[in-house]
C-alpha atoms as a printed R data frame, in Angstrom:
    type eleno elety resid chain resno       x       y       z
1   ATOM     1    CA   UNK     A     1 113.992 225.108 125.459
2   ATOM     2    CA   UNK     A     2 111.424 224.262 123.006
3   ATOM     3    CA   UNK     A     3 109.086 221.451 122.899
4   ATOM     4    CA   UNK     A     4 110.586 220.109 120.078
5   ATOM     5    CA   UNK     A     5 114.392 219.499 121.640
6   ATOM     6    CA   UNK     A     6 112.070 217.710 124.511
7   ATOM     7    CA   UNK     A     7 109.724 215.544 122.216
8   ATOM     8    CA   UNK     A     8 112.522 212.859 121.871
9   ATOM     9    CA   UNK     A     9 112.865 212.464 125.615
10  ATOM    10    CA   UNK     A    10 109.402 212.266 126.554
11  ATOM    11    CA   UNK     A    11 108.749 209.422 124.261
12  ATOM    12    CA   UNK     A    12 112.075 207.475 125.433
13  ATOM    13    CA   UNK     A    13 110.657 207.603 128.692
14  ATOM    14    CA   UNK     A    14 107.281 206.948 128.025
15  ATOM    15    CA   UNK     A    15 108.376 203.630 126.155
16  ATOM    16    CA   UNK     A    16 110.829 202.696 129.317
17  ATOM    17    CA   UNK     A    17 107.655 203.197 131.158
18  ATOM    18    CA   UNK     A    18 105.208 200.911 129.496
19  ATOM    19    CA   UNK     A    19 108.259 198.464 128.977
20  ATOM    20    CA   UNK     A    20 108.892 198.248 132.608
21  ATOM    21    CA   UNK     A    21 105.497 198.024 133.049
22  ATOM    22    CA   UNK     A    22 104.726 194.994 131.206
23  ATOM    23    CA   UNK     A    23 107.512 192.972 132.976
24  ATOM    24    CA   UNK     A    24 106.363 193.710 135.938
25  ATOM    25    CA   UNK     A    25 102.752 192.079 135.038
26  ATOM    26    CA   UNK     A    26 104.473 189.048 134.027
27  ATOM    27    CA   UNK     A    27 106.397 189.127 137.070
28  ATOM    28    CA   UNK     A    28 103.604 189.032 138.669
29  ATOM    29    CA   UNK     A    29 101.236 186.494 136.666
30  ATOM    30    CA   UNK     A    30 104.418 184.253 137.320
31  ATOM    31    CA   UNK     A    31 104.217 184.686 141.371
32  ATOM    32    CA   UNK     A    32 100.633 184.345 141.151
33  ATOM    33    CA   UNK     A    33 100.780 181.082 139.342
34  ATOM    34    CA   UNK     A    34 103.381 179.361 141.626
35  ATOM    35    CA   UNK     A    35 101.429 180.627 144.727
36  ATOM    36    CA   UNK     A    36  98.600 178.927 143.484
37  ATOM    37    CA   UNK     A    37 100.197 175.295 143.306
38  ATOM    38    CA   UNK     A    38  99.103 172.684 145.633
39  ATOM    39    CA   UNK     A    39 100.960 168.938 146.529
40  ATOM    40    CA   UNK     A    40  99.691 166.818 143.436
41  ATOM    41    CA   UNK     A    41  99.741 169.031 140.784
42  ATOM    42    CA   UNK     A    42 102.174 168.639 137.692
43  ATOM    43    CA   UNK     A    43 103.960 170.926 136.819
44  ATOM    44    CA   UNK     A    44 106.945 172.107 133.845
45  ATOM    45    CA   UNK     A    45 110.336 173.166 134.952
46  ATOM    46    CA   UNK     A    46 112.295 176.285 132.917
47  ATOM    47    CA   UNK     A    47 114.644 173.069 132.016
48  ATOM    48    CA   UNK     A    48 111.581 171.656 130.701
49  ATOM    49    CA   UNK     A    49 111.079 168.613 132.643
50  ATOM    50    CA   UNK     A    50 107.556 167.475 133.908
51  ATOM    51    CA   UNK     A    51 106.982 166.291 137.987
52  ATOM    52    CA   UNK     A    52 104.404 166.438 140.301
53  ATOM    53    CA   UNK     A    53 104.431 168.390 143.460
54  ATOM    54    CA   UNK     A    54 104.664 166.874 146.387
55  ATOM    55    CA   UNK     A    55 105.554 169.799 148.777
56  ATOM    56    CA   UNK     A    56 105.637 172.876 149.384
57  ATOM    57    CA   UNK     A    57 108.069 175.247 151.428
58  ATOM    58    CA   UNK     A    58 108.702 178.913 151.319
59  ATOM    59    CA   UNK     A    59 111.351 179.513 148.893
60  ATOM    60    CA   UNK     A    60 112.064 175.381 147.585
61  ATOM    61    CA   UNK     A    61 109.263 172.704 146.081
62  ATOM    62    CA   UNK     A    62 109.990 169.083 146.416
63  ATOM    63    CA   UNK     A    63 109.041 167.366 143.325
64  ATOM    64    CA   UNK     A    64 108.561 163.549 142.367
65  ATOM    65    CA   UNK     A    65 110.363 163.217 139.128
66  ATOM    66    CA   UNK     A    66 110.090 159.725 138.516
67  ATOM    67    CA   UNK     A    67 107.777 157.318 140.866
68  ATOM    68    CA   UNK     A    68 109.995 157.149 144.252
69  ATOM    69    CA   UNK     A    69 111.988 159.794 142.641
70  ATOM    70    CA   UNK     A    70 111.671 163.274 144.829
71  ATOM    71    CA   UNK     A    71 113.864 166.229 143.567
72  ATOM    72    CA   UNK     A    72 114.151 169.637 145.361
73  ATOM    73    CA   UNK     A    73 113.542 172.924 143.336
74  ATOM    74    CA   UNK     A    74 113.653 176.598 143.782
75  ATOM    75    CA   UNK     A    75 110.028 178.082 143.131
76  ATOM    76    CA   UNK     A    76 111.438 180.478 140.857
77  ATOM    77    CA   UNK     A    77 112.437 177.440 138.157
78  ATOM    78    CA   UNK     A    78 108.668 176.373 137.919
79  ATOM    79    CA   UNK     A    79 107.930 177.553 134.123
80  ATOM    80    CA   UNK     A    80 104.122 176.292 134.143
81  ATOM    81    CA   UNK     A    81 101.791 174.810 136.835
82  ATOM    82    CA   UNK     A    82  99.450 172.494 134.391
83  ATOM    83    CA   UNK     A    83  95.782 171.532 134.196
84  ATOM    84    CA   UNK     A    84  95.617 167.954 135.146
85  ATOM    85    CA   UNK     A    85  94.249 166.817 131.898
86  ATOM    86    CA   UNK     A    86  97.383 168.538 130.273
87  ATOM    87    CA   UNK     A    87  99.417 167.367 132.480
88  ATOM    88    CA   UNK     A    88  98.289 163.124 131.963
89  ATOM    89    CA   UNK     A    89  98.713 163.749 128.419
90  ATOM    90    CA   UNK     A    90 101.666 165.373 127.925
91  ATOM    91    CA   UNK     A    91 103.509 162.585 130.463
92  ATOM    92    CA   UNK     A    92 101.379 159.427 130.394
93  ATOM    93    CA   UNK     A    93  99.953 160.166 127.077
94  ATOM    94    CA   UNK     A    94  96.731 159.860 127.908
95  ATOM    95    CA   UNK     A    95  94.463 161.264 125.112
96  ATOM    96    CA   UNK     A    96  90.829 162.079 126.299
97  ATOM    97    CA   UNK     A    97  89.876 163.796 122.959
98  ATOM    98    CA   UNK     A    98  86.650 162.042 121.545
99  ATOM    99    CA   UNK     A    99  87.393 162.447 118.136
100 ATOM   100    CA   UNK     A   100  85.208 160.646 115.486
101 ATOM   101    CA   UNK     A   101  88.502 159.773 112.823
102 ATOM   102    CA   UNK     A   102  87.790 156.401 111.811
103 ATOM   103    CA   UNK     A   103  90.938 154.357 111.496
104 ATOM   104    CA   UNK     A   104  91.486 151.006 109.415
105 ATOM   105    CA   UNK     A   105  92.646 148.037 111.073
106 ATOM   106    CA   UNK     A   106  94.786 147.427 108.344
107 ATOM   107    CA   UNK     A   107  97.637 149.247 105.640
108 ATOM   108    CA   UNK     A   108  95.438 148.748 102.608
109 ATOM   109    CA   UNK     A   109  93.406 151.773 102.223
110 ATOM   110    CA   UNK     A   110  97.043 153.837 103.069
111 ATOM   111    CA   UNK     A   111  98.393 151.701 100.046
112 ATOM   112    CA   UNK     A   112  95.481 151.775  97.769
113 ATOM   113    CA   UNK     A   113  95.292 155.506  97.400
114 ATOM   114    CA   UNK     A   114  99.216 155.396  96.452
115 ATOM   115    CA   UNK     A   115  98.819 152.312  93.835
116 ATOM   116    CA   UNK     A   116  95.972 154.487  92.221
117 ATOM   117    CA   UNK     A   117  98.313 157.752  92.259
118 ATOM   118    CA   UNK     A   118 101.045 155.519  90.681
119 ATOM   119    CA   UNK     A   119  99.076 154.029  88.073
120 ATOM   120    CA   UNK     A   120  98.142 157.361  86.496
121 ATOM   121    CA   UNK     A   121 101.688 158.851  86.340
122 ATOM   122    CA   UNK     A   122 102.493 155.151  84.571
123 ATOM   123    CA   UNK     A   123  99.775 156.426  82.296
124 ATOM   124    CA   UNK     A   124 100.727 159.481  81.190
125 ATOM   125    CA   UNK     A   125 104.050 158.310  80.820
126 ATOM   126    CA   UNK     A   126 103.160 156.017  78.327
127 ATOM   127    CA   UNK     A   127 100.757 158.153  76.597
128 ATOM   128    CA   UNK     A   128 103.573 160.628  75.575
129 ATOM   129    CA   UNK     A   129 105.326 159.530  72.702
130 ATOM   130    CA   UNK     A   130 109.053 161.738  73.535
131 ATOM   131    CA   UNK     A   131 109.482 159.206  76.792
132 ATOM   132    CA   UNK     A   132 112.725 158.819  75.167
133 ATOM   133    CA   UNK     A   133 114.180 161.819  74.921
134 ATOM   134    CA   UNK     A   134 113.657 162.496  78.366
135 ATOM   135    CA   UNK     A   135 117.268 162.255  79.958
136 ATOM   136    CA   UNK     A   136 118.549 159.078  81.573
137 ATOM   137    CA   UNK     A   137 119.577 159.657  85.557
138 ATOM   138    CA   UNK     A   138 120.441 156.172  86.326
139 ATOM   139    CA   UNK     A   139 123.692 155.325  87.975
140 ATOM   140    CA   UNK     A   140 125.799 153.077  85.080
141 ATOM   141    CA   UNK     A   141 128.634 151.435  85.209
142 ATOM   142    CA   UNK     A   142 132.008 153.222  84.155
143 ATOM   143    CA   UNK     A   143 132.549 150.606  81.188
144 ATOM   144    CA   UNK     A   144 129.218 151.040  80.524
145 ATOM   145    CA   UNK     A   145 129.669 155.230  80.355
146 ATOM   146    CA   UNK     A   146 132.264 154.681  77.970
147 ATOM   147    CA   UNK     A   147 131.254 152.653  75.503
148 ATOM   148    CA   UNK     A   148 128.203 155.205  75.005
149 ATOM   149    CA   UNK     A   149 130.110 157.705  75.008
150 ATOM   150    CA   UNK     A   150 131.804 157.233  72.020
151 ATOM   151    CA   UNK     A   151 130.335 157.890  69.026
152 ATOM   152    CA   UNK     A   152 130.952 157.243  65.370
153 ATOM   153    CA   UNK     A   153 134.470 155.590  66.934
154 ATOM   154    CA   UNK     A   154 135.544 158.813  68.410
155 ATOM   155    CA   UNK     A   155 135.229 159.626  72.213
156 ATOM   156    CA   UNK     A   156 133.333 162.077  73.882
157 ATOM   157    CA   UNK     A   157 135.010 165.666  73.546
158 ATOM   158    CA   UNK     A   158 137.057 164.854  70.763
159 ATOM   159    CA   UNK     A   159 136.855 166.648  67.685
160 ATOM   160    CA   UNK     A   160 138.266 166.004  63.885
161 ATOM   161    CA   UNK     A   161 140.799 169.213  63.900
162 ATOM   162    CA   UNK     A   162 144.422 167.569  63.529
């Protein structure tokens, strides 16, 4: 047998290698992470649902759901063990960013920018002289349809051929 005939075997396993490989290290990361929770830290379920531990056991973690609510979970459906900061935020929406965005007490300066904005399109609008050939998309009436429609005291469509 040639090398050739064998080159498309090595690689296959050579990729099922590294593959395996890689889900084993986030196997692992995983275990490491729910080893390293302690009673009062939040955490995320895999359903997606936020609790604080409150304890421990081998193979189960009680959490509190709710205040007075406790909840008992496999350690295996723990998706993320969070920082506290992340944690108050995300739940209690606590926001501990010190950002410098100054914000107006009131709606004017949201409202001014859009009058100004509307003012010049009502500009330009009147500026161009074809405003009236531009085509009409306003709901009318069907009596109203009608009577526009005809033309010259013949309807829509119709045509002069007998």
């Amino acid at each position: 047998m040639s090398i050739v005939t064998l080159l498309p075997f090595i690689v296959l396993i050579g990729a099922m290698f590294l593959m395996t490989r890689s889900a084993k290290k986030k196997q692992q990361a995983a275990a490491q992470m729910r080893n390293e929770m302690q009673p009062g830290t939040g955490v995320r379920t895999i359903g997606g649902m936020y609790a604080t531990v409150k304890e421990i056991g081998d193979e189960t973690v009680l959490l509190e759901v709710a205040p007075g609510v406790h909840a008992v979970y496999a350690k295996n459906a723990i998706g993320a063990v969070l920082e506290d900061s992340e944690y108050n935020r995300i739940v209690h929406g606590d926001d501990e960013s010190d950002s410098d965005a100054v914000v107006p007490d009131d709606a004017s300066s949201l409202t001014e920018a859009a009058e100004a904005a509307e003012g010049t399109e009502t500009a330009k609008a009147a500026d161009t002289d074809d405003a009236a050939a531009k085509a009409d998309l306003t709901k009318k009436d069907a009596a109203d349809a009608a009577t526009e429609g005809q033309k010259d005291g013949k309807a829509e469509g119709e045509t002069e051929a007998k």
